[in-house]
N, CA, C and O atoms as a Maestro MAE file, in Angstrom:
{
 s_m_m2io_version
 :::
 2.0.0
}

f_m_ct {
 s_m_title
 :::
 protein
 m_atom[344] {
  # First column is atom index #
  i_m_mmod_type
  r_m_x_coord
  r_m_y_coord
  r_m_z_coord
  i_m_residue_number
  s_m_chain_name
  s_m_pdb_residue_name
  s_m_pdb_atom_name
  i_m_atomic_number
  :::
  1 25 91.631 116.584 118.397 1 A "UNK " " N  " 7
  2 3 90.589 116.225 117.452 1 A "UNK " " CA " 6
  3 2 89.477 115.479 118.194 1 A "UNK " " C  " 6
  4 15 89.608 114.454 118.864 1 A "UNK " " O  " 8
  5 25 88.227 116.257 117.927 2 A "UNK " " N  " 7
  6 3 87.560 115.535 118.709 2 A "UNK " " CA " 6
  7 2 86.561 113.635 117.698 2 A "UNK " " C  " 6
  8 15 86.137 113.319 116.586 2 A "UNK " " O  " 8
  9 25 86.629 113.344 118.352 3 A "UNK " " N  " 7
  10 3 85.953 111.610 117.894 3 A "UNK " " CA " 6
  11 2 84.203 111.561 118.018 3 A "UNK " " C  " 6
  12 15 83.483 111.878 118.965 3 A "UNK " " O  " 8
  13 25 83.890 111.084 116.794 4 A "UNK " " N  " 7
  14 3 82.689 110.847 116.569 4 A "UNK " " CA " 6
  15 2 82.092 110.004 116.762 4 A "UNK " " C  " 6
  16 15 83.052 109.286 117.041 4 A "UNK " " O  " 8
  17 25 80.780 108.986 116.951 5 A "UNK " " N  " 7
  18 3 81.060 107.890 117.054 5 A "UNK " " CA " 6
  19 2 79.839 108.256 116.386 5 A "UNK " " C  " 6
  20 15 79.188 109.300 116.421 5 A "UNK " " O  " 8
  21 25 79.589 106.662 115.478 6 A "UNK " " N  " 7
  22 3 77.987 106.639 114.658 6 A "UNK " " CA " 6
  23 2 77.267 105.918 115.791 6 A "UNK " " C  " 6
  24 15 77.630 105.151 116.684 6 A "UNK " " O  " 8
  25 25 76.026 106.494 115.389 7 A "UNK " " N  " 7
  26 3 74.843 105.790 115.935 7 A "UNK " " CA " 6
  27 2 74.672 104.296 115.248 7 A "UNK " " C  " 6
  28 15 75.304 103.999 114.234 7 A "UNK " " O  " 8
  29 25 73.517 103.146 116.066 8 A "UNK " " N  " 7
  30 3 73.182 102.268 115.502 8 A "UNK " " CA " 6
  31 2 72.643 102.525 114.275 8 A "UNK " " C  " 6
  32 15 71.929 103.528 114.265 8 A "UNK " " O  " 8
  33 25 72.789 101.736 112.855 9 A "UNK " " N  " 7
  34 3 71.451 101.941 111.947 9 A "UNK " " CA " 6
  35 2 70.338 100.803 112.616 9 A "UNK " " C  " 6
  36 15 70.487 99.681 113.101 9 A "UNK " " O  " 8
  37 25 69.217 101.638 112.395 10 A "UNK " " N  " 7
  38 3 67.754 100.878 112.483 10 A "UNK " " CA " 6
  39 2 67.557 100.513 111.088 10 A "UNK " " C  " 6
  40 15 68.045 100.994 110.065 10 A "UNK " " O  " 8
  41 25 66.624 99.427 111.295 11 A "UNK " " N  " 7
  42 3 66.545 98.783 110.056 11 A "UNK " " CA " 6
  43 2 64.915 99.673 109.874 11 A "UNK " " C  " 6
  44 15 64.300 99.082 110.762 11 A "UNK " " O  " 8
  45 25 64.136 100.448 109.426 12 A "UNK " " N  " 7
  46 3 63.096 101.156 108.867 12 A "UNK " " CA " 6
  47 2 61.694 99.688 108.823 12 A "UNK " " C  " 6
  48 15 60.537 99.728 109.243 12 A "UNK " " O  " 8
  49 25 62.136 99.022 108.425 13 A "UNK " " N  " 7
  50 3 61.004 98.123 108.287 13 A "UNK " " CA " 6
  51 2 60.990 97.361 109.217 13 A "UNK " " C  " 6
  52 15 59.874 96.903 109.463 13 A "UNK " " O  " 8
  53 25 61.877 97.001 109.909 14 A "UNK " " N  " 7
  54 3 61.788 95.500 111.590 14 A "UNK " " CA " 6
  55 2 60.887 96.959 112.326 14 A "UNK " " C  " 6
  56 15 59.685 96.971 112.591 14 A "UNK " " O  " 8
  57 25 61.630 97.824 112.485 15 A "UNK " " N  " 7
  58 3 61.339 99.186 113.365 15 A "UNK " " CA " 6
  59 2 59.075 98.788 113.336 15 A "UNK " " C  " 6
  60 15 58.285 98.408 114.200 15 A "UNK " " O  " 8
  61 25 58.951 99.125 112.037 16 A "UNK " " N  " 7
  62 3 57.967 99.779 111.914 16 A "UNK " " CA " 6
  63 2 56.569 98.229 112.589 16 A "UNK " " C  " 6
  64 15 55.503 98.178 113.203 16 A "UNK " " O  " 8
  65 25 57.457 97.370 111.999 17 A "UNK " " N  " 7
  66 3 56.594 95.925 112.024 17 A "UNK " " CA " 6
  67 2 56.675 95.522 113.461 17 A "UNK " " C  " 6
  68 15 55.699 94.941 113.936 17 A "UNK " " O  " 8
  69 25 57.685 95.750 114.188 18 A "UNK " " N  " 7
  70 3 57.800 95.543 115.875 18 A "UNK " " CA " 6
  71 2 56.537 96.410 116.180 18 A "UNK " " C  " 6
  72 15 55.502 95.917 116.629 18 A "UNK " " O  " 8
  73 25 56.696 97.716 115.907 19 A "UNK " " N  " 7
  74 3 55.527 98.437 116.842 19 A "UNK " " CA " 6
  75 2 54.412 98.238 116.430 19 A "UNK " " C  " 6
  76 15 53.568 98.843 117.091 19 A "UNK " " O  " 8
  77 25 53.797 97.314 115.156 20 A "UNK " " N  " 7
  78 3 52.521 96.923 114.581 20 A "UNK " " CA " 6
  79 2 52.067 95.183 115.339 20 A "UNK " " C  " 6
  80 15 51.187 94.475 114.850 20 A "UNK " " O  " 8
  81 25 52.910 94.782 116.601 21 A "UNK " " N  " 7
  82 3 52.544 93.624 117.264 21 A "UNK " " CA " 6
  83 2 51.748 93.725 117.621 21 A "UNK " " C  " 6
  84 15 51.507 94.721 118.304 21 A "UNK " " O  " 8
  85 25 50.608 92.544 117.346 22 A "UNK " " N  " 7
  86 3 49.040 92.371 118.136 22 A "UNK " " CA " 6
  87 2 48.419 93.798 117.433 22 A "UNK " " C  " 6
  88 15 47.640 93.164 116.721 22 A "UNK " " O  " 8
  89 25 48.218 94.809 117.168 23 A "UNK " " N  " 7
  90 3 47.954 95.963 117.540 23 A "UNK " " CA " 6
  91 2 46.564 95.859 115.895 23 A "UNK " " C  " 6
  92 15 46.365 94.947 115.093 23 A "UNK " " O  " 8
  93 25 46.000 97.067 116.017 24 A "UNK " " N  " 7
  94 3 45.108 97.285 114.555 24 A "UNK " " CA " 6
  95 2 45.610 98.103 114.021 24 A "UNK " " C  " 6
  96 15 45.751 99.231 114.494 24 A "UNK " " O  " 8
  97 25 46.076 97.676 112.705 25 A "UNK " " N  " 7
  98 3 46.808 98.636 111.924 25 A "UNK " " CA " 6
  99 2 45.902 99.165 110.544 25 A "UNK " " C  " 6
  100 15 45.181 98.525 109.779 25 A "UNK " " O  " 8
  101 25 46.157 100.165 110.570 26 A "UNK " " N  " 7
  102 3 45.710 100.805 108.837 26 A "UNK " " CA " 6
  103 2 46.890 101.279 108.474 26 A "UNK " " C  " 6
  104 15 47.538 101.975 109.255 26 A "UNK " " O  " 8
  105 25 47.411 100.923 107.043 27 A "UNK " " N  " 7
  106 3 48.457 101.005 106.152 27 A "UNK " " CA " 6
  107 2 47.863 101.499 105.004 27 A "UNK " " C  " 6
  108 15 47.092 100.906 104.249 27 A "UNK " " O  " 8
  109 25 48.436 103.049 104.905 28 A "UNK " " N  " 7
  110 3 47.991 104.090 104.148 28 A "UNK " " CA " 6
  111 2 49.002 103.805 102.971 28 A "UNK " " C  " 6
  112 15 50.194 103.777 103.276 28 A "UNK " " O  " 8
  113 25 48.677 103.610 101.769 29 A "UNK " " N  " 7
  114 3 49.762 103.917 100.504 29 A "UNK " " CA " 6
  115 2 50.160 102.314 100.432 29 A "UNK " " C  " 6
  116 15 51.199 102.205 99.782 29 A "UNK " " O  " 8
  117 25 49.771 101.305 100.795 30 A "UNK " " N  " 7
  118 3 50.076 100.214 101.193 30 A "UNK " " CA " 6
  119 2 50.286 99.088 99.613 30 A "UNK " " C  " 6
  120 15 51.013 98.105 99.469 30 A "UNK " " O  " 8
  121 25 49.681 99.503 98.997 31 A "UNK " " N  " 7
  122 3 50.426 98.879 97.588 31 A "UNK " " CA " 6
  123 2 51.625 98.992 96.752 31 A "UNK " " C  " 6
  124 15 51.862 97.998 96.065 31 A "UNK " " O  " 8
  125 25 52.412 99.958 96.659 32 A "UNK " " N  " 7
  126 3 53.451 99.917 95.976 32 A "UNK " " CA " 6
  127 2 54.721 99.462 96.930 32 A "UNK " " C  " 6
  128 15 55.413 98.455 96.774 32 A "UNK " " O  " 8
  129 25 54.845 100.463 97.954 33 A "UNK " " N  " 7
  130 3 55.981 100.430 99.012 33 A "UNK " " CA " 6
  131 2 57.252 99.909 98.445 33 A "UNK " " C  " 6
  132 15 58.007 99.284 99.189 33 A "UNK " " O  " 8
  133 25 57.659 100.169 96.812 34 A "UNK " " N  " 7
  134 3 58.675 99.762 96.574 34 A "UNK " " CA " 6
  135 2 59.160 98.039 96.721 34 A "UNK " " C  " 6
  136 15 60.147 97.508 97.229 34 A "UNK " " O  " 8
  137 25 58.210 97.613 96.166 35 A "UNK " " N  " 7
  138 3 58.353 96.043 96.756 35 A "UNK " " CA " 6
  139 2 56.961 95.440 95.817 35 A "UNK " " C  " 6
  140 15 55.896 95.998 95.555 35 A "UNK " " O  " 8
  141 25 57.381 94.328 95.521 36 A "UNK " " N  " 7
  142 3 56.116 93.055 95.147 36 A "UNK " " CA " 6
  143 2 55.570 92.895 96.607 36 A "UNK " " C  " 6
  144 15 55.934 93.243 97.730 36 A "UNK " " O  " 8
  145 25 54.601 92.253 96.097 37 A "UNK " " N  " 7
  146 3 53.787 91.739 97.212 37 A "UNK " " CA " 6
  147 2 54.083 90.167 97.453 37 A "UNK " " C  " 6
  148 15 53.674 89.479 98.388 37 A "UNK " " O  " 8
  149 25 54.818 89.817 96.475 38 A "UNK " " N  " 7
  150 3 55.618 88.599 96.606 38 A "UNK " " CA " 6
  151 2 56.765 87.917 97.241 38 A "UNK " " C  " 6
  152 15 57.178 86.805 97.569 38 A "UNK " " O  " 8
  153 25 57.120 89.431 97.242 39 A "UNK " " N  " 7
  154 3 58.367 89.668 98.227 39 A "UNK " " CA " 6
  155 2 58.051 89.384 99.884 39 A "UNK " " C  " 6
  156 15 57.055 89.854 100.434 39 A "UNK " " O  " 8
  157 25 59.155 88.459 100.653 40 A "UNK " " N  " 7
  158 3 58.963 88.698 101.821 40 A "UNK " " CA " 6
  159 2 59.396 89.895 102.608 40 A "UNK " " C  " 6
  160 15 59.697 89.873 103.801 40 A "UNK " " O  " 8
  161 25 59.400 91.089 101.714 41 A "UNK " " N  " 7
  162 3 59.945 92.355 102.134 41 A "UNK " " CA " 6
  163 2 59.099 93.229 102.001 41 A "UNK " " C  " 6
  164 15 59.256 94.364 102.449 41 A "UNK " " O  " 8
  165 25 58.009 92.825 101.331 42 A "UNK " " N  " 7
  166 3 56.549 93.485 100.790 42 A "UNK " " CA " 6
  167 2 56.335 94.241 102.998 42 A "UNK " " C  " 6
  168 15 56.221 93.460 103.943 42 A "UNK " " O  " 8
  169 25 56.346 95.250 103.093 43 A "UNK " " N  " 7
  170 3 55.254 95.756 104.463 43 A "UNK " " CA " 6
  171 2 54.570 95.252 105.063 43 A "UNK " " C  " 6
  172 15 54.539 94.647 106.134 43 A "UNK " " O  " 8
  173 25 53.656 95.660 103.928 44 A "UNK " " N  " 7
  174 3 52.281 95.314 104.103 44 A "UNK " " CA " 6
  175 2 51.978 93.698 104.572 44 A "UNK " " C  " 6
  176 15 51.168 93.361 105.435 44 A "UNK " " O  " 8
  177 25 52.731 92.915 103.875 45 A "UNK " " N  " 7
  178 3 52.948 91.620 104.137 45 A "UNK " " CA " 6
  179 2 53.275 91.159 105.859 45 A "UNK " " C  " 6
  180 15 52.774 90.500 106.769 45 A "UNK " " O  " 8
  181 25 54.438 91.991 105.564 46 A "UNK " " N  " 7
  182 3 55.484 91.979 106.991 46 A "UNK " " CA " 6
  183 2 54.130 92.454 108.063 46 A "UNK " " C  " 6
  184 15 54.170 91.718 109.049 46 A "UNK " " O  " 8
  185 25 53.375 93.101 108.122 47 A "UNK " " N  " 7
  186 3 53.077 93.540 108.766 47 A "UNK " " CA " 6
  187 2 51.301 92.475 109.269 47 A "UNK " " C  " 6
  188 15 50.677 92.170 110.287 47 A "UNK " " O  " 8
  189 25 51.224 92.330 108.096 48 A "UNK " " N  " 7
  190 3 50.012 91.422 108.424 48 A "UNK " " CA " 6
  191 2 50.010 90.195 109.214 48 A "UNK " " C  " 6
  192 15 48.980 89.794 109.755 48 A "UNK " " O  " 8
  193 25 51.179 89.558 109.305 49 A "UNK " " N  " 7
  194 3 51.737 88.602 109.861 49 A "UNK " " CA " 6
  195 2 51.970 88.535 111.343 49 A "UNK " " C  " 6
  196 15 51.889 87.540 112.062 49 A "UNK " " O  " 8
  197 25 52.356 90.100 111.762 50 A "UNK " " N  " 7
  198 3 52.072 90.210 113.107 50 A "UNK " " CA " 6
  199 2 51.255 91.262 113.731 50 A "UNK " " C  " 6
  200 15 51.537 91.685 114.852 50 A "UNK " " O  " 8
  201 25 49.987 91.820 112.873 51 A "UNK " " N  " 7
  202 3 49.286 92.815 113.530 51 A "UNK " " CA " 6
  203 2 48.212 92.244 114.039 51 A "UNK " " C  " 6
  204 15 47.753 91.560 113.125 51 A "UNK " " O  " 8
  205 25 47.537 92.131 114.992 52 A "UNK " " N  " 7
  206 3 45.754 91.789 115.444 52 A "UNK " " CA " 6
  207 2 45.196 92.480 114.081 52 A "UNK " " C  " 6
  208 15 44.732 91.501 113.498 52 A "UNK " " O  " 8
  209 25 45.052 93.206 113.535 53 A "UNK " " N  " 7
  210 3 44.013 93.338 112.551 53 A "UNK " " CA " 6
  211 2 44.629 94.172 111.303 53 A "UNK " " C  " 6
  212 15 45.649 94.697 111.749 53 A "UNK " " O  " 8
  213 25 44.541 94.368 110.557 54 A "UNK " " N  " 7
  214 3 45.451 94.604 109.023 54 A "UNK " " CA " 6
  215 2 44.391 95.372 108.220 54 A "UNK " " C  " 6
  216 15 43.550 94.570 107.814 54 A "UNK " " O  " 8
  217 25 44.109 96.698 107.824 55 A "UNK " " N  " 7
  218 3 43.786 97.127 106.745 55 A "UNK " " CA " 6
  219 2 44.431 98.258 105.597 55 A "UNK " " C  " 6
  220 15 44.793 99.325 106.092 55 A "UNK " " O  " 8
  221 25 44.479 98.212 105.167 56 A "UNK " " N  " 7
  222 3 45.058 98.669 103.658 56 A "UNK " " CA " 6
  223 2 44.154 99.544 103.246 56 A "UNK " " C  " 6
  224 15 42.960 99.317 103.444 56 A "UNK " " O  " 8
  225 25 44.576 100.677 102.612 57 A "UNK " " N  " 7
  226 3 44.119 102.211 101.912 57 A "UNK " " CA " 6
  227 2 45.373 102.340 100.579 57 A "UNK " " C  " 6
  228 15 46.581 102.191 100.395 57 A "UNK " " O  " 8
  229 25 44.330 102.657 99.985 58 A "UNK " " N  " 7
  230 3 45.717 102.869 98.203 58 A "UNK " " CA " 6
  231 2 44.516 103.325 97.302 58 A "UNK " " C  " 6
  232 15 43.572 102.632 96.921 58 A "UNK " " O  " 8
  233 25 44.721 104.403 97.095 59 A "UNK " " N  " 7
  234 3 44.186 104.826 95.354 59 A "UNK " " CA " 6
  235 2 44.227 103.751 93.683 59 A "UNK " " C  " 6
  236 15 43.730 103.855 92.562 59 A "UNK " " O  " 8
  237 25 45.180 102.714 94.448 60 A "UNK " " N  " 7
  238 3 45.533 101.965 92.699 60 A "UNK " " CA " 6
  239 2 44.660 101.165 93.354 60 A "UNK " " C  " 6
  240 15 44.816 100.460 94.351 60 A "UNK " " O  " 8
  241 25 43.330 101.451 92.375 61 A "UNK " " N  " 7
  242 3 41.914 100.140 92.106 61 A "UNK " " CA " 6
  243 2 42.804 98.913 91.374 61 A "UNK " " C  " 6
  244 15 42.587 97.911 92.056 61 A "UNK " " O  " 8
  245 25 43.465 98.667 90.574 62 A "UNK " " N  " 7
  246 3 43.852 97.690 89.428 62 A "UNK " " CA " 6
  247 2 45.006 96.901 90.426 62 A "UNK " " C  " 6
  248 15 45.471 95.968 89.771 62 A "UNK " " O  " 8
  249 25 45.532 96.957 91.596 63 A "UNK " " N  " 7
  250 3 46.389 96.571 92.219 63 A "UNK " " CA " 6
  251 2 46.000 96.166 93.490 63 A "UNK " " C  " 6
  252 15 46.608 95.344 94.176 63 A "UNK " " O  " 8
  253 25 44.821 96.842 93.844 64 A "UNK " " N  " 7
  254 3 44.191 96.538 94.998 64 A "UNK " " CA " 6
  255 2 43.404 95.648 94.800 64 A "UNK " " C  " 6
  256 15 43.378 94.698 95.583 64 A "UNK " " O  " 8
  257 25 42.673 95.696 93.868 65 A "UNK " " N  " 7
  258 3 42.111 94.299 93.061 65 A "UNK " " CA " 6
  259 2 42.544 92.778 93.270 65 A "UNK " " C  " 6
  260 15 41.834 91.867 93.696 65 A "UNK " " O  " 8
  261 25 43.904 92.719 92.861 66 A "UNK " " N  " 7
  262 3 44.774 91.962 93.009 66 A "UNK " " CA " 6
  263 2 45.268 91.407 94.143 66 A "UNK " " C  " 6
  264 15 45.412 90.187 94.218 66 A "UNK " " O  " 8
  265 25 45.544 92.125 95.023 67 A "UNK " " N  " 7
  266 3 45.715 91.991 96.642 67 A "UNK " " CA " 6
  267 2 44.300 91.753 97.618 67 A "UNK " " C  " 6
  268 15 44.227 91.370 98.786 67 A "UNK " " O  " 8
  269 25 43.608 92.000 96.998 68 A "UNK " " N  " 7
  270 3 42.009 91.442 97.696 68 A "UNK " " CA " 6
  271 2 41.594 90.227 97.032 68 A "UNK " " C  " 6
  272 15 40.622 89.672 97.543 68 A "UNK " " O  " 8
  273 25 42.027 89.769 96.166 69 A "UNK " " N  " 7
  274 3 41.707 88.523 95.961 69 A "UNK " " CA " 6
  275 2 42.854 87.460 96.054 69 A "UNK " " C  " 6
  276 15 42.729 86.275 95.745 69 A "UNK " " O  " 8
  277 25 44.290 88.218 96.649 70 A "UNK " " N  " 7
  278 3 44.761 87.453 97.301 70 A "UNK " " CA " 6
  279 2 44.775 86.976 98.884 70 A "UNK " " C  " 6
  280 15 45.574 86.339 99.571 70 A "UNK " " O  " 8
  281 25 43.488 87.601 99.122 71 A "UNK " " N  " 7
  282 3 43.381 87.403 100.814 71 A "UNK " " CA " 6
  283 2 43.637 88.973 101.688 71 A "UNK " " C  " 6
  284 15 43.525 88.982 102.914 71 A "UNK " " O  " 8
  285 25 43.960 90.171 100.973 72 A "UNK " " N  " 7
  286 3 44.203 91.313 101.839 72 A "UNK " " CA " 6
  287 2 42.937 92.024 101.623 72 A "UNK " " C  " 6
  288 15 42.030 91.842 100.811 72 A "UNK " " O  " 8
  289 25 43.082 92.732 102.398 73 A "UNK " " N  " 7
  290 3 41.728 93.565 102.964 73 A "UNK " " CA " 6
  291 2 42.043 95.120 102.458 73 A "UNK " " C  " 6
  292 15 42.550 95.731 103.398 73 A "UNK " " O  " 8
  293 25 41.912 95.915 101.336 74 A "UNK " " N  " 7
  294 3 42.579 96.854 101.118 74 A "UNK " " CA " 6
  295 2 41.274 97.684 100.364 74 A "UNK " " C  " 6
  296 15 40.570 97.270 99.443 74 A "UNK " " O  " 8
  297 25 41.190 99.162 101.169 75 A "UNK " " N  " 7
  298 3 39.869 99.601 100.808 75 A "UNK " " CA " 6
  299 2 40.757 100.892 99.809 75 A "UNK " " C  " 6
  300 15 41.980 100.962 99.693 75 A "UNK " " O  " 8
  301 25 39.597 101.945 99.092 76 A "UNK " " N  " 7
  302 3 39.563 103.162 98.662 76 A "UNK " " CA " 6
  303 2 39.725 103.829 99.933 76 A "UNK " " C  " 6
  304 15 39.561 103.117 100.924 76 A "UNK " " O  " 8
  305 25 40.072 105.297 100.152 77 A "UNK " " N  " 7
  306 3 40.168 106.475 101.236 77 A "UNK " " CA " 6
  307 2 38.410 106.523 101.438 77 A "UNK " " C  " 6
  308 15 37.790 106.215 102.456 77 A "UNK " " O  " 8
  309 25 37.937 106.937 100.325 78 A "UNK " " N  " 7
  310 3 36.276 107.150 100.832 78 A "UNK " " CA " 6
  311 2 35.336 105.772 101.154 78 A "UNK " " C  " 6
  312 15 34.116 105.758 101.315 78 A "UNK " " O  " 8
  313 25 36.237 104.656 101.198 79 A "UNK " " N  " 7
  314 3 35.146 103.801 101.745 79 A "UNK " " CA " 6
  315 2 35.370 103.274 103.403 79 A "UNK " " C  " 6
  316 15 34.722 102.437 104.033 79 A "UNK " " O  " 8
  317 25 36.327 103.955 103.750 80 A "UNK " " N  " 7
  318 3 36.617 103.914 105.135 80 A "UNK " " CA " 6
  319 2 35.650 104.393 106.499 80 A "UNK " " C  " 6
  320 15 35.485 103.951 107.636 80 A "UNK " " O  " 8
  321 25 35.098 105.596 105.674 81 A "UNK " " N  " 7
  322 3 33.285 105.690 106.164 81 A "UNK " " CA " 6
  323 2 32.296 104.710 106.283 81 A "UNK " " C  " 6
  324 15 31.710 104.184 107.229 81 A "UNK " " O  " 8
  325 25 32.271 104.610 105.101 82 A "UNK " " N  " 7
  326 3 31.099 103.366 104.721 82 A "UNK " " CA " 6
  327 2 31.354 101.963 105.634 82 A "UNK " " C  " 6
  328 15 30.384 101.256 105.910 82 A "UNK " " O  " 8
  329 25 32.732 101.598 106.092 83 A "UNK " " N  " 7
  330 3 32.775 100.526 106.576 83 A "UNK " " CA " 6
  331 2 33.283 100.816 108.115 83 A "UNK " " C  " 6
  332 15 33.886 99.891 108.660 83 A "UNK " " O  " 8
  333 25 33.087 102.008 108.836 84 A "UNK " " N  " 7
  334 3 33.081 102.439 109.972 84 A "UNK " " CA " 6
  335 2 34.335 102.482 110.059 84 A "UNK " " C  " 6
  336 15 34.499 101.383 110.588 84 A "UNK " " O  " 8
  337 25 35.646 103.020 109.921 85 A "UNK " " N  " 7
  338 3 36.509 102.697 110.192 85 A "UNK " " CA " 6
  339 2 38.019 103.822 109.837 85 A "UNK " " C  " 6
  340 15 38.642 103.998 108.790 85 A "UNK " " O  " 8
  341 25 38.188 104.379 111.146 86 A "UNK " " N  " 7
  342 3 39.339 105.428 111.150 86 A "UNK " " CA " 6
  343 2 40.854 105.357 110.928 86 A "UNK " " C  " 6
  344 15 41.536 106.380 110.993 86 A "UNK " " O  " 8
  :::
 }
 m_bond[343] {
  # First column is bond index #
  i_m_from
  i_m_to
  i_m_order
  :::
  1 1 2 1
  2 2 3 1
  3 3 4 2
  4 3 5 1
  5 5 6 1
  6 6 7 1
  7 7 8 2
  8 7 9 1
  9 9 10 1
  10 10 11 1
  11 11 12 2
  12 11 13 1
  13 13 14 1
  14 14 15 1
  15 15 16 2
  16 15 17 1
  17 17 18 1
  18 18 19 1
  19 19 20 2
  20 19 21 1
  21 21 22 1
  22 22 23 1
  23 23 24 2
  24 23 25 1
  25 25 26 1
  26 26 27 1
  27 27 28 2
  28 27 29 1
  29 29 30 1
  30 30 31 1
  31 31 32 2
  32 31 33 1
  33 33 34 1
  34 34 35 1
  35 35 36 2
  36 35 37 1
  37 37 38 1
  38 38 39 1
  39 39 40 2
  40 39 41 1
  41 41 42 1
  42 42 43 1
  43 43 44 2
  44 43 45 1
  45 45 46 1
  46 46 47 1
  47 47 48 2
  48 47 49 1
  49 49 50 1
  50 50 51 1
  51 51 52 2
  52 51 53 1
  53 53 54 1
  54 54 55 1
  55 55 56 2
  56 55 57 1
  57 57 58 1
  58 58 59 1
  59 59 60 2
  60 59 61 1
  61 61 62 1
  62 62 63 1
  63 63 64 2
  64 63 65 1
  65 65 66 1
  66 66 67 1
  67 67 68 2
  68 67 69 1
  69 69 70 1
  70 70 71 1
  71 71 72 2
  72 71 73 1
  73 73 74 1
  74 74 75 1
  75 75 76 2
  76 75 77 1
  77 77 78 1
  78 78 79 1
  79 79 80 2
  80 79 81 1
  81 81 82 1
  82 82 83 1
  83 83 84 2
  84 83 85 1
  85 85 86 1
  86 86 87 1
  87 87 88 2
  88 87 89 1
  89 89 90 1
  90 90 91 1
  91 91 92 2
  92 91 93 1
  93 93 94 1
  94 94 95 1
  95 95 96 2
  96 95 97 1
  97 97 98 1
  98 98 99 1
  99 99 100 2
  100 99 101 1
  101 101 102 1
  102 102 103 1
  103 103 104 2
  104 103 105 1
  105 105 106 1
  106 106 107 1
  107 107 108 2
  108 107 109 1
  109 109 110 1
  110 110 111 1
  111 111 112 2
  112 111 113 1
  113 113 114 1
  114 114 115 1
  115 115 116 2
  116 115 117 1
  117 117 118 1
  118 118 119 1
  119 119 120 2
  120 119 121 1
  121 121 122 1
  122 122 123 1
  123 123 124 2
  124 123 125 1
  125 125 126 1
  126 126 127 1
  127 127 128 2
  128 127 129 1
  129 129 130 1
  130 130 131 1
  131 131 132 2
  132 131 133 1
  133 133 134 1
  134 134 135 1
  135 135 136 2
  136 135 137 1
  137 137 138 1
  138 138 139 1
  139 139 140 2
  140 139 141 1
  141 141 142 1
  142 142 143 1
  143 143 144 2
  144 143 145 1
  145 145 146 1
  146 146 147 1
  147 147 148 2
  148 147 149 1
  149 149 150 1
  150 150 151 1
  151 151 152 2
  152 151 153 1
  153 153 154 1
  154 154 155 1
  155 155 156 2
  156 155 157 1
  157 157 158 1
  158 158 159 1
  159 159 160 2
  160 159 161 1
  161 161 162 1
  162 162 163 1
  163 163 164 2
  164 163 165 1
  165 165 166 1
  166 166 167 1
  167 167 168 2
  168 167 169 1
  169 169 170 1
  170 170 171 1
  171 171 172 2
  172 171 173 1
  173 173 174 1
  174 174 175 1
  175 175 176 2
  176 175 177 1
  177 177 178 1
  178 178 179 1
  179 179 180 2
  180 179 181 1
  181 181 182 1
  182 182 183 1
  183 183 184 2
  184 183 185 1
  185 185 186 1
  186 186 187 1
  187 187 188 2
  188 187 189 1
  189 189 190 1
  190 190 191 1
  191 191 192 2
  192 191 193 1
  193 193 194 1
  194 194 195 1
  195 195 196 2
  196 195 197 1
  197 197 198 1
  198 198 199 1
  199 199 200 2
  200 199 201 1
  201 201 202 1
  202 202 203 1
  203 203 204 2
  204 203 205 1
  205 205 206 1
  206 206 207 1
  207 207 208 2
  208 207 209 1
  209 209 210 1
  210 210 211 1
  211 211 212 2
  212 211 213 1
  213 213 214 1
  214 214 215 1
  215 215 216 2
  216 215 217 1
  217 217 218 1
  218 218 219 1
  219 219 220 2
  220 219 221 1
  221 221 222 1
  222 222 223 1
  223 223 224 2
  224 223 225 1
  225 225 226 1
  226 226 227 1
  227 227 228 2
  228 227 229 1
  229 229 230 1
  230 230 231 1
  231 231 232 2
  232 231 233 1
  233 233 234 1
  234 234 235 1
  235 235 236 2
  236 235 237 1
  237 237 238 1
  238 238 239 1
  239 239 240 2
  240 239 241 1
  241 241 242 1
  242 242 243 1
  243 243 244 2
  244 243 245 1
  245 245 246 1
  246 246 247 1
  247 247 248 2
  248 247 249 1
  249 249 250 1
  250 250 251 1
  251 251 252 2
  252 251 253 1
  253 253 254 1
  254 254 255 1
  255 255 256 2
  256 255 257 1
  257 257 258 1
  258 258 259 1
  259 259 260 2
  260 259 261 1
  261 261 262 1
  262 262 263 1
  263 263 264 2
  264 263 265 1
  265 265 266 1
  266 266 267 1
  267 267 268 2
  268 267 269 1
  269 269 270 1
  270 270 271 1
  271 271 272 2
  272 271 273 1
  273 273 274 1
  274 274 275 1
  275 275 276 2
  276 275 277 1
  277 277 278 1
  278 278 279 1
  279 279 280 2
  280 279 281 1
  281 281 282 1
  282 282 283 1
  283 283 284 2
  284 283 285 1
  285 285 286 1
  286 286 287 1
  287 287 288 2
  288 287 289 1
  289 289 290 1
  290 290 291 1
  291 291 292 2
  292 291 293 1
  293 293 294 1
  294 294 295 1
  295 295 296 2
  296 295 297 1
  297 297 298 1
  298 298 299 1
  299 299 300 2
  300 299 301 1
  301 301 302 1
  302 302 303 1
  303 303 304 2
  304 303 305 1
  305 305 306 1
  306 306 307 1
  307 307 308 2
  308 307 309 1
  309 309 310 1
  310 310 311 1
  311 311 312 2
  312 311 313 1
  313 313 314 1
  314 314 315 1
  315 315 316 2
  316 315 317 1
  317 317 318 1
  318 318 319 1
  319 319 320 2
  320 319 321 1
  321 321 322 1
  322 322 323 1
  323 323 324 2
  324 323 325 1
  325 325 326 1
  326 326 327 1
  327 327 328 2
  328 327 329 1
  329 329 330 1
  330 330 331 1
  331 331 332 2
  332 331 333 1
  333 333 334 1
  334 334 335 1
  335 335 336 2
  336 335 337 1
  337 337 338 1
  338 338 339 1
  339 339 340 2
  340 339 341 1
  341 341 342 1
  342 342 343 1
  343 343 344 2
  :::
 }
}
């Protein structure tokens, strides 16, 4: 019989927030992510904390609202032109 062995699990979110160190990030879909923004499990959060620069893209105006006047920087898809930025 041959023996299997499992791989490590990665944790999906340390993963993603390690490779966002120092770096400029844009976080596409960045409002819901299954999480409050209250949460210290929120991404977007996680991620602002250790990126050089943090911006946010999301279709929900009524939520993004909310998160820009809590201090995040979170645009529409079409204003990413307007404010130079890929």
């Amino acid at each position: 019989m041959k023996v299997i062995s499992k791989a490590g699990r990665i944790e999906k979110f340390s993963s993603i927030v390690d490779r966002c160190q120092g770096k400029k990030v844009l976080d596409v879909g960045c409002v819901g992510q299954d999480r409050s923004s209250h949460s210290s499990d929120w991404l977007h959060g996680r991620i602002g904390k250790v990126a050089g620069s943090l911006l946010g893209v999301d279709i929900n105006k009524e939520q993004m609202k909310v998160l820009n006047d809590q201090g995040y920087k979170i645009v529409l898809p079409e204003e990413l032109e307007e404010i130079n930025e890929k």
